[in-house]
C-alpha positions as CSV (number, residue, x, y, z in Angstrom):
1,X,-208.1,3.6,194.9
2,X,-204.5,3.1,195.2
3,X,-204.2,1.5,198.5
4,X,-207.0,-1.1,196.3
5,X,-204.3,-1.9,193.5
6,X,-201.6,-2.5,195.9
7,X,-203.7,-5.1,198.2
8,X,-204.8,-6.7,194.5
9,X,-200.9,-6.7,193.8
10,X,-200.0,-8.7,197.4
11,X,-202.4,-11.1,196.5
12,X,-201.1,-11.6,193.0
13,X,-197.8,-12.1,194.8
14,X,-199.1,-14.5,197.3
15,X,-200.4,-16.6,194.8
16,X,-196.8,-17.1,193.5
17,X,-195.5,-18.0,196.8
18,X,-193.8,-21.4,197.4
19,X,-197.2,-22.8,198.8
20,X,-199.4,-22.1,196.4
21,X,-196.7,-22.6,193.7
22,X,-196.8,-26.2,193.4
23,X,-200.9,-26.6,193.1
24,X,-200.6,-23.5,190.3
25,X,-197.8,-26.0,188.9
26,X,-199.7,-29.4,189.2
27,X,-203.0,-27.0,187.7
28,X,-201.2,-25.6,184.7
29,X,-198.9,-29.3,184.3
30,X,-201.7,-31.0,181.9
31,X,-201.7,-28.0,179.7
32,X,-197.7,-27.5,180.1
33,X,-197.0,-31.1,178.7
34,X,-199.6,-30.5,175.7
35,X,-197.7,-27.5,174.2
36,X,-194.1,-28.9,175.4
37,X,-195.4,-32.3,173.5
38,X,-196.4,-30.1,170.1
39,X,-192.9,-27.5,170.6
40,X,-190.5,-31.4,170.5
41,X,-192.5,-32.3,167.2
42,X,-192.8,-29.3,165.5
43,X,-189.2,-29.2,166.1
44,X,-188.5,-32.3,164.9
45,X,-190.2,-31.4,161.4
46,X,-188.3,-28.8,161.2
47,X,-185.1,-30.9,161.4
48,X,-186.2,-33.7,159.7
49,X,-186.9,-30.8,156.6
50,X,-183.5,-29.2,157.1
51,X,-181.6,-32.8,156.9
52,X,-183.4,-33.5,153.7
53,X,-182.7,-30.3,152.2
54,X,-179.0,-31.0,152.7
55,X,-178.9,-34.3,151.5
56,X,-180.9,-32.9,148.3
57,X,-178.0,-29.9,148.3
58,X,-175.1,-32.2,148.7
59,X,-176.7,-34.6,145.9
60,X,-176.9,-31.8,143.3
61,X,-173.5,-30.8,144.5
62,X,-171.9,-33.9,143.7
């Protein structure tokens, strides 16, 4: 049983070698840009919020 987990680990490991890594890279690139695309606009929200919270603080301020 054990000598079975290890062979599953080397190929786990293979997988990630600098070969294979590319394809898995090119594979997963489609779905990389979709979330990295929603992360940059969901962070700019955020900022846009933050800047018009200050400019309401500073207003009220003054």
């Amino acid at each position: 049983m054990s000598s079975l987990k290890d062979s599953e680990e080397q190929t786990s490991l293979w997988l990630v070698m600098p070969g294979r890594w590319e394809v898995a890279e090119r594979e997963a690139g489609s779905r990389g840009e979709q979330f990295l695309g929603s992360l940059v606009c969901f962070s700019r929200q955020v900022r846009r919020r933050r800047g018009e919270e200050r400019r309401e603080g500073g207003g009220e301020a003054q």
